[in-house]
N, C-alpha and C positions, 0 to 999 in steps of 0.2 A: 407516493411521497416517501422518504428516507424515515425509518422509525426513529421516533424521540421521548424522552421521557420528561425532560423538565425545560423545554425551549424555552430561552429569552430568560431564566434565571441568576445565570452564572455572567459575569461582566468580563471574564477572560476563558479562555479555552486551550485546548491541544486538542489538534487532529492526529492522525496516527493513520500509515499504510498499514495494511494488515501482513499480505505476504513477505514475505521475507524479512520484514522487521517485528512482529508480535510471535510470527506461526513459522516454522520451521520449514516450507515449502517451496522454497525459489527451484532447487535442484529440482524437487518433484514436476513442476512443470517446466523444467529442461527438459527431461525424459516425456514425460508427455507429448510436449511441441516436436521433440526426434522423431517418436515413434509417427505422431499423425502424419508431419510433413515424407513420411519414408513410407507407410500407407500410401500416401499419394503420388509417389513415385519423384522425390524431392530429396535428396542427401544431404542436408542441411547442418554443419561442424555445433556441435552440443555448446560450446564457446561460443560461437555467433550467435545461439537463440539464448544463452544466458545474460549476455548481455543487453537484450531486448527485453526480456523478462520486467515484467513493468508498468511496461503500454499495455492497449487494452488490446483483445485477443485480431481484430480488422484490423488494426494499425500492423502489430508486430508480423500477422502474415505479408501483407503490403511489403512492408521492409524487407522481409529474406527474401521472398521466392519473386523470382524472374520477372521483373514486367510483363515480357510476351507471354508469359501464361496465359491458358484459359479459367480467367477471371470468376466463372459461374460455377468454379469446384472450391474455391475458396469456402463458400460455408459446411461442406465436409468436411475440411481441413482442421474448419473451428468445431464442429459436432464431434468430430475424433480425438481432439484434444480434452475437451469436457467430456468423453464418457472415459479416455485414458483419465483423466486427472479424479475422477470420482472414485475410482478404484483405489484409492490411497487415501479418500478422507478416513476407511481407520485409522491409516499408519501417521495423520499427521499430529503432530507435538509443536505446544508453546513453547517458546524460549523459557530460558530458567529467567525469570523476573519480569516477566509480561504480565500477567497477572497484577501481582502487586504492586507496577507499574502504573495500570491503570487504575486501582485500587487508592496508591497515593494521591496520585493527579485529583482522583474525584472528591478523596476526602477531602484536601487540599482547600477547596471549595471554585475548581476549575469545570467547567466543560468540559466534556470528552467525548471526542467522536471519532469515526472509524470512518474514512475516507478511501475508498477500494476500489479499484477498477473491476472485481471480480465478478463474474457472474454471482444474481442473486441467489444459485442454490449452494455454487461453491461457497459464498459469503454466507452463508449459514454452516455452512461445515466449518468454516475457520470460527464461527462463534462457538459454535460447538465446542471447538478444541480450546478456546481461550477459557469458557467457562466463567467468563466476567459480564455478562450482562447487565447485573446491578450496577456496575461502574460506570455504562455507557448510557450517554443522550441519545448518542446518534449514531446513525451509520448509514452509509451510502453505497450504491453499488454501480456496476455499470448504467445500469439501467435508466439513473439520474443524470446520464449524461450524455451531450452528443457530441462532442469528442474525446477521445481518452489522453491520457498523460502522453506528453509531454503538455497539452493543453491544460489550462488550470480550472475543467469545468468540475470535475470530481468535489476540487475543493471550492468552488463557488457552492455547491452543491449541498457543501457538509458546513459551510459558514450561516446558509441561510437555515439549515437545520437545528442549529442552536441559536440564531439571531446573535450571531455576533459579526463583526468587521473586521477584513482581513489584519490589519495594526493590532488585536485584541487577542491574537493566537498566535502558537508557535508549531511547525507541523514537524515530525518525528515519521523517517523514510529510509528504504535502504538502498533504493536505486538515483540514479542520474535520472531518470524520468519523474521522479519524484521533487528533486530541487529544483530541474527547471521548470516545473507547474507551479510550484509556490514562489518560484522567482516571479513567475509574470502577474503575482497580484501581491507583491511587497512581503510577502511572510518567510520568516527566517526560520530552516529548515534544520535540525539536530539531525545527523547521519549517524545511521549503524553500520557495521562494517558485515552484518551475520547474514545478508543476503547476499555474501559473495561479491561488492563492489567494495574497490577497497578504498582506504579514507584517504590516498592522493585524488582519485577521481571523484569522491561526495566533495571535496574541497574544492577542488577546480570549476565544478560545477557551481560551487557556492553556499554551501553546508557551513552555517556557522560554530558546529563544533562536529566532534564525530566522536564517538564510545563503539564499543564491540559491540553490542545488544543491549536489550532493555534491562539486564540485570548491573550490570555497570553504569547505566543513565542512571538508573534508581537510585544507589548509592553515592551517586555525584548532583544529587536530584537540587539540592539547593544551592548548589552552584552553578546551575546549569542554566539555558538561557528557559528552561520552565521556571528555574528558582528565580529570576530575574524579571519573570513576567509576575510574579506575586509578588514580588516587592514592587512596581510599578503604581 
């Protein structure tokens, strides 16, 4: 079950991607996803797997490498990508205002949950790095899910987690796989631009606002469509 601290208290919420919108990481699992798919004898342009960057690790190999492949090395693919990407839970870094991001939201007197397609030991190293547990209800991981993003199971996931209703939250994302997941269950999605997608395509996709990262959301925080959900 997705850990929680005060389910069913809070009458409005923010869910939150982790990678590339709280944690500095989207790049590093570019690199990662290069190296295993070139392990595997796969040349796959660092541009096409960052644009993927997102989905959950089944889905994004699906999508680059070859249909005809042999299907049954796929989970190599993915074992190589999680021990490349472990190598760098030192080096990874919050955004400058992630933290106190989440910090406002909870004092705020919102839910907050952490909605992730990542592996549950990666999603322990990204708390790590956030250093915010106190401020979090919840948090999800692949694990609570049987499909990954673009599907909206993550966040079906991390809404039952805090017992709220998709209309009660707003979700905060950096990728395209991120707004259309919360498109397909009505929730209106704030884009950041610090995971590398930039705010024509969080828009196109359906991002009802977009900031560079969580330290300009913060300072835009009650104007924003979180400040909009507490005036509600």
């Amino acid at each position: 079950m997705p850990s929680h601290k005060a389910e069913g208290r809070c009458s409005k919420g923010v869910l939150f991607d982790v990678d590339g919108t709280l944690v500095d990481s989207s790049y590093i699992h570019t690199i990662a996803w290069w190296q295993a798919f070139r392990q595997a004898g796969f040349d796959v342009p660092m541009a096409r797997i960052h644009r993927c960057v997102g989905m959950g690790g089944p889905r994004l190999v699906d999508h680059l490498l070859p249909e005809e492949r042999d299907k049954a090395r796929d989970d190599a693919v993915l074992s190589a990508h999680s021990g490349i990407f472990g190598t760098y839970w030192p080096s990874l870094r919050a955004f400058d205002g992630a933290r106190n991001l989440l910090a406002q939201c909870y004092e705020s007197g919102l839910a907050v949950a952490l909605a992730s397609s990542a592996k549950d030991e990666d999603l322990k190293a990204l708390r790590s790095t956030l250093a915010a547990d106190s401020f979090i209800h919840a948090a999800t991981s692949a694990s609570h899910a049987t499909e990954s993003k673009p599907a909206p199971d993550i966040l079906v996931a991390a809404l039952r987690a805090v017992g709220l209703a998709a209309a009660d939250v707003v979700y905060v994302g950096d990728a395209v796989w991120d707004v259309l997941a919360a498109n397909k269950l009505g929730i209106p999605t704030i884009g950041v631009t610090c995971g590398g997608t930039s705010e024509a395509e969080l828009r196109a996709a359906g991002a009802v606002e977009v900031y560079e990262g969580p330290g300009e959301l913060l300072d835009s925080l009650r104007d924003s469509a979180i400040g909009r959900l507490l005036g509600r």
